[in-house]
Structures are given as structure tokens and as C-alpha cells.
N, C-alpha and C positions, 0 to 999 in steps of 0.2 A: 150638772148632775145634782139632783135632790137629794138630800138626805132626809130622814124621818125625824120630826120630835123624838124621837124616842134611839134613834141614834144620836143624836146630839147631846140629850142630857144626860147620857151614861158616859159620852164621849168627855163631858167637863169633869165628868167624877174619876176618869181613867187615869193614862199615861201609862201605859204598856209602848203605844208606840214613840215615845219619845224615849226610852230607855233603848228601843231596837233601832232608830234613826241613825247610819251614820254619817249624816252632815250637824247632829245634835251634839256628835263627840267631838267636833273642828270650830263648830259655831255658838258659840256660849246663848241661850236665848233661842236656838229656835227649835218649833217644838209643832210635830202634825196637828198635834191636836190645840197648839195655841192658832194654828192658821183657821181649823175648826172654827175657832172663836171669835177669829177676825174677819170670818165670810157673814157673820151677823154683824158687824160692825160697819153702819154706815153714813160714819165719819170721815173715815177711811177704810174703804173699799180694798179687800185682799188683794184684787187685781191689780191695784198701784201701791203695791208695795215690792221689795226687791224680792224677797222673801218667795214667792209666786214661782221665781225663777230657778231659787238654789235647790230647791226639792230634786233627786234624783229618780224620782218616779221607779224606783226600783223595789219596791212593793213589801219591803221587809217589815213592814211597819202593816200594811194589812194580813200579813200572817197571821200575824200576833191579834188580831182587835178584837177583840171579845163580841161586836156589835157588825163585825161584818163589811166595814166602811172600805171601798174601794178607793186608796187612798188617792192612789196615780188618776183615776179615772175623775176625780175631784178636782187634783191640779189640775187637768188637762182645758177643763171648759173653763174653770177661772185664767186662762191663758190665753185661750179666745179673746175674751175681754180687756186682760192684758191690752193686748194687740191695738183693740180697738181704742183704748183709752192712753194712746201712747205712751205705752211703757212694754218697747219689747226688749228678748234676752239681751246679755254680752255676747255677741257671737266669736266664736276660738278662731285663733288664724285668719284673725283679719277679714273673717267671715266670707274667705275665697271656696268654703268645702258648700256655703248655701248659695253663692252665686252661680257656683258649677250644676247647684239640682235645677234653680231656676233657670240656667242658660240650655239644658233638656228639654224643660219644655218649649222656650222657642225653637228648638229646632237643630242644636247643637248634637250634630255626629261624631260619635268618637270611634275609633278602627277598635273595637271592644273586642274582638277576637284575634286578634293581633300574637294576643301571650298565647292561645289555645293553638293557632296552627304549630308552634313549636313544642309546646307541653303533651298533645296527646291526636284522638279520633275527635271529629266530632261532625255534625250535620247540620242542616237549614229546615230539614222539618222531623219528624219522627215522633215517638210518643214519650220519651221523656226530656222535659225541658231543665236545663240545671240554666238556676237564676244564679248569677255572679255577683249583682249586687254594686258596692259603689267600689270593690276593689281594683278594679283598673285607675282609679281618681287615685287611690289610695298608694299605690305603687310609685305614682311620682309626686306626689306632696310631700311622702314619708321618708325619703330615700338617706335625711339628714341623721336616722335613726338607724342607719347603716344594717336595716332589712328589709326582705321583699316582701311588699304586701300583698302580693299574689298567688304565695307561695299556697295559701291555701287554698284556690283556686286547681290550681297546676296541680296542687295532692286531689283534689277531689276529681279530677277530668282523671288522672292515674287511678285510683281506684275504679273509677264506674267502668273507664276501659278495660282492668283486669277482670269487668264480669263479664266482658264481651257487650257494652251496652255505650255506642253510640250517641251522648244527649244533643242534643238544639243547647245550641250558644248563639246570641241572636245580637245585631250592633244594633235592634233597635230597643234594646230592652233602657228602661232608664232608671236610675233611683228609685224603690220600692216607697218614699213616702214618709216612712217615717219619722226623720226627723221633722218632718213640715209639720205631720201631724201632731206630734210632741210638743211642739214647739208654737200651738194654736195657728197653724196657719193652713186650714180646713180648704180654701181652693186651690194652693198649691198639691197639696196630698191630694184631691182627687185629678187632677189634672196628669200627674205623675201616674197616678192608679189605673188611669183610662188611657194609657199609652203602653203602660204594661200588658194590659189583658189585650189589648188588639194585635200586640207583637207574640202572646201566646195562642190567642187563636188564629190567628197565621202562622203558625208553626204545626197544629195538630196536635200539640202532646194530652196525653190524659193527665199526666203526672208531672208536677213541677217542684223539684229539689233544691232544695236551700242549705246552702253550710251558714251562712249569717244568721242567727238567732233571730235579728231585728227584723230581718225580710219575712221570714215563716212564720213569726208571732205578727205581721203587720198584716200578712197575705188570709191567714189562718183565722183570726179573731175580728180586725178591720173591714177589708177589702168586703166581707160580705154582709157587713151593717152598711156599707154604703151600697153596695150593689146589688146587693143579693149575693143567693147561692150561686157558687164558682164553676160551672161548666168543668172543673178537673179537681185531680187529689192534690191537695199541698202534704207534702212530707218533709222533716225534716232530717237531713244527709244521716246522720247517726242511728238514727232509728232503720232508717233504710239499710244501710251497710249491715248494719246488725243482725238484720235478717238474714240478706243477703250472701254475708262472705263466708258463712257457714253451708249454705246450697252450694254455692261453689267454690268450695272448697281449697280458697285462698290459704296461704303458709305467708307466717311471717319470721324475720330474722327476730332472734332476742334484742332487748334495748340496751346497749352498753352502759348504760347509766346505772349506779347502785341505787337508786331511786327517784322516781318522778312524784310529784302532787299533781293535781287536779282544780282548779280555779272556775268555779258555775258561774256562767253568764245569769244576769237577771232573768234578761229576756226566755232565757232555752230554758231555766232551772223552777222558779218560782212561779215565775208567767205564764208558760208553755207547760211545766211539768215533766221536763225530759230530765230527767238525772243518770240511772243509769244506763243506759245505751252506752254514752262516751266514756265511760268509766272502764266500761264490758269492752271495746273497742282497745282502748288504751293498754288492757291489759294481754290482747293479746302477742304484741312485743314484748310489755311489761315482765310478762310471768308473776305477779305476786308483790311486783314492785312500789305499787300506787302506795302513799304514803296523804291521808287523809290528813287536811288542816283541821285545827278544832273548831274553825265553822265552816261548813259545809253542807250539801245542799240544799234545803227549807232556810236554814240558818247564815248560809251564806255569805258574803260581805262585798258590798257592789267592785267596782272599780273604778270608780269616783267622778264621771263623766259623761254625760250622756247627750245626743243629740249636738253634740258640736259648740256647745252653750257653756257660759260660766265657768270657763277652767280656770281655776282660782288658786292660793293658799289649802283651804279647804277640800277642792279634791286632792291635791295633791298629799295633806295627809291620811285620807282615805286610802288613797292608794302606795303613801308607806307603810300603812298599818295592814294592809293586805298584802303586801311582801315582805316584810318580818313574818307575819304567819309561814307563810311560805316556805320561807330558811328555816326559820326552828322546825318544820318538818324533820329537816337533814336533809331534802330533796336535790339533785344536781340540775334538773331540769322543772319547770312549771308548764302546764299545759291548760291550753286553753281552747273553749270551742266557739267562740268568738273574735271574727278579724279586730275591731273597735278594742276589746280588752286587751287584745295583744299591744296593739300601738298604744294603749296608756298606760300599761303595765313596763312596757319597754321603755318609754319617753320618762316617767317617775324615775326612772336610775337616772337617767342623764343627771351630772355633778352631784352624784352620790360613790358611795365604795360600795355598793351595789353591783351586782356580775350576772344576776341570775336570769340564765336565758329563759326566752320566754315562747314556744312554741307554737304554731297551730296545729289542731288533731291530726289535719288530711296532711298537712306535711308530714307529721309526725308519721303516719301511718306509711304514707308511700316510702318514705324514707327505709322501711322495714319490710315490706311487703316483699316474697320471693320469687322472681320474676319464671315466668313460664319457660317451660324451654319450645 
């Protein structure tokens, strides 16, 4: 990515985004706009430095820029190079979550509807496609976390079926990509990309639904700089619903909780620009209940991990300093509309006096929903 003279020398005179950085509050020294600095430096080249890698690409920092700099979009191709110039990420977990996206593309089957013949309706072709994403991986790596990572899967197939809608759930569908892409590694992301879209268009669907944030911002904004224009709609699950469960005339139970908060993905909130939808959703268990942290959504606060890479000290106080926010709400529940923030928001308690459960929307929702007679 280029930047202009003229972003660059306003960008030395700045530092707005190193105030709104939070790996800047964990890591003493680092600073977007000192990496600014060091993509002109070459002595040492930004791409071999570690630095390259801790960036959470979570765009809080371009909010704020006064000059416009897409900040994520900047790591991103210095990553590239990264690659090339060996120095790539720390991969989390023994790096078994990037060998399972690369063993997709040789060729590895997994019974991916396996949870759906139990949870709900579904079909082989039809006109809407619901992308599940890497949560079937996720249900059995995470299991040590003594929750189901499917659970929002399972709420989302409940819902679509209480509108009477049938989606494609497909075993050929693979990892949407992004972390590859994230993570500079541009042939695996299309490889992943061009196994998707062929398992969609053998399906038929016009419309393809996403509860993951990361799949509908990869599908939505990605998938068509390398492809082109998409042969269907990408939408994302909440916006859909939202339309939806007012047409038909869905009833929900009240939420037993004396109050919930609300925690915005990167990806769905700042990235995507989805805020309230799942907000509107939440509340209609809620009743009035949603109890807003004091940042929230432009203003955000990531959850400290992203792309399966560098889980360190570092996110780890990102991600207590995003659940104290939480608690001081007074909140009994946290809700979330991202699988990924769920499991790092729930793994951050482990050997903590931390308790606070940690939800996904569509569970959340099905959980409330009043079933038809």
C-alpha cells in the first residue's frame, strides 16, 4: 500500500493513533505511526521487525487519523514481505488452527453438517446459502473452555428455520481465508476463496449469510478485489434477522438477566459498519436491558487477538481491560457477535476470579425465541 507524501508528513507531526492503539497501552514503544516511520527506514526494513506482527489490524487507530491512512490495510502488504524475508507470525496453538485451513486445501473432508442434521432444516441446494465458517474446527479444539463453539451455528440454523427458510449448509464449504489473508499469505487466501465460490455456485443460492464477522468482511470487501463482482448478495446474519423477524412475526421470551452488555467485533463494527442491528436484536429479549460499556461502537475496544497469531501478555491485557469494562457495566451476561471474541473473551478468565459468561447473539437469541405451536 502507498501512502502519499503528504500523508506521511502530517502522519510524523500526529499521534492521535497511538493514543487510540490498544497494543500501545500493553507494549511500551509501539506506536502506528512510529511503524509509519520505519517503512521509510532502510536499515531496517519494517517487514523484519516483530513489530509488523503485533498490530491487531483492528482499525481503531484509522478512525481517528486525521489524513485518512488505512492503517490495517498498510500492515497487511508489509506482511507479504514479512513472509518473504523470513520472518513470519507466532502462530497460537501450536499453529494446529493454520494447518487445518491448509489441510482444506489439499483436500481434507470434514462431515461439516454433521451438528446441522441434529440442530435444525437444511438442504444441498436452494437460494440461501448460510456460510458456517471455521466453527466446526472450533467446537473441538475449544472444548477445554468448557463451551460449544457451535452454539452459534445451531442458533443461527434456529432462527432462519423459525422464518420458514431452509439454507445450504455444504461439507464442501472451507475456511473463508482470512486469516491467510491477514497474515500475508495471498495464495493460500485465494486458493481457500476459489473452493468457496465453486461450492456456492453449486449450491444456487443468490444470498449467502454469515454470523462470523471475519467471513462477511473477507467475502464482502476481499473476495471481489481478487475476483471480481460476486454472482450473489453477501449479507450479514444480523442485518438479515432484523429485517426479517419483524415480517414474520417472531415473539421472544424476556431475558432472565437484570442486564446484558454488548461487546462490537472489529470486523462487523468499524470494518463492516454494522452496529445496530445486533444491538436491535439483543433487545428484543433484552426489553431495555442492554447496558452500554463506555467504549463502544466506533470507539470500541478489540479483543486482543486476531488471526490465530501472537497471543501473548499483551493480548491478554487487552482482553482484561475489555472485561472489567464489562463488569463495571453491572452486566450478568456479555454478548457477542463474533465466534473468535467469544473463545478469547472466555479463555482471558481461565486462572482469573473472572465468571462472566460470555454469549453468542444466535444462541442468545434462540435461546428466547417462542417456539410456534
Amino acid at each position: 500500500m502507498q501512502l502519499t507524501q503528504e500523508q506521511i508528513n502530517y502522519c510524523m507531526e500526529c499521534g492521535v493513533c497511538t493514543g487510540s492503539c490498544p497494543v500501545s497501552y500493553e507494549w511500551e514503544g509501539f506506536s502506528p505511526r512510529q511503524m509509519i516511520r520505519r517503512s521509510l527506514d532502510k536499515e531496517i526494513p519494517l517487514s523484519q521487525t516483530r513489530e509488523v506482527w503485533a498490530c491487531l489490524t483492528c482499525a481503531r487507530c484509522s478512525e481517528r487519523c486525521p489524513v485518512g491512512i488505512d492503517f490495517p490495510e498498510f500492515i497487511r502488504s508489509y506482511r507479504r514481505e514479512a513472509r518473504d524475508r523470513n520472518n513470519p507470525p507466532r502462530e497460537s496453538h501450536h499453529g494446529i488452527l493454520q494447518t487445518l485451513t491448509r489441510l482444506q486445501t489439499a483436500g481434507l473432508r470434514q462431515n461439516r453438517t454433521a451438528w446441522a442434521q441434529e440442530a435444525g432444516s437444511f438442504r444441498d441446494q436452494g437460494d440461501f446459502f448460510y456460510f458456517v465458517g471455521c466453527q466446526p474446527y472450533f467446537e473441538i479444539l475449544f472444548r477445554y473452555l468448557n463451551l460449544n463453539a457451535l452454539d452459534s451455528a445451531r442458533g443461527a440454523l434456529k432462527l432462519l428455520n423459525s422464518l420458514g427458510i431452509e439454507p445450504v449448509i455444504s461439507d464442501a464449504e472451507c475456511c473463508c481465508g482470512h486469516d491467510a489473508l491477514w497474515t500475508g499469505d495471498e495464495d493460500l487466501f485465494r486458493q481457500l476463496a476459489e473452493k468457496n465460490l465453486e461450492a456456492i455456485s453449486a449450491s444456487g443460492a443468490h444470498t449467502v449469510l454469515f454470523s462470523c464477522p471475519e467471513g462477511y468482511l473477507t467475502f464482502r470487501e476481499h473476495y471481489p478485489r481478487y475476483f471480481g463482482e460476486l454472482p450473489f448478495q453477501v449479507r450479514h446474519l444480523s442485518e438479515f434477522l432484523e429485517n426479517e423477524i419483524p415480517v414474520a412475526g417472531l415473539e421472544f421470551h424476556p431475558a432472565e438477566e437484570q442486564s446484558l452488555t454488548y461487546h462490537d467485533p472489529c470486523r462487523l463494527g468499524r470494518q463492516g459498519g454494522i452496529f445496530e442491528p445486533p444491538r436491535r436484536l439483543i433487545d428484543l429479549p433484552a426489553q431495555g436491558k442492554l447496558r452500554e460499556m463506555d467504549r463502544n461502537r466506533t470507539n470500541a475496544m478489540c479483543c486482543g487477538t486476531t488471526a490465530w497469531i501472537e497471543c501473548s501478555s499483551c493480548s491478554k491485557g487487552v482482553q482484561l481491560e475489555r472485561l472489567n469494562e464489562a463488569i463495571e457495566t453491572g452486566a450478568d451476561r456479555l454478548i457477542t457477535a463474533c465466534p473468535k471474541c467469544r473463545l478469547h473473551l472466555t479463555c482471558a478468565q481461565e486462572n482469573t476470579d473472572m465468571t462472566l459468561p460470555v454469549e453468542d447473539i444466535y444462541s442468545y437469541l434462540a435461546r428466547h425465541v417462542q417456539e410456534r405451536g
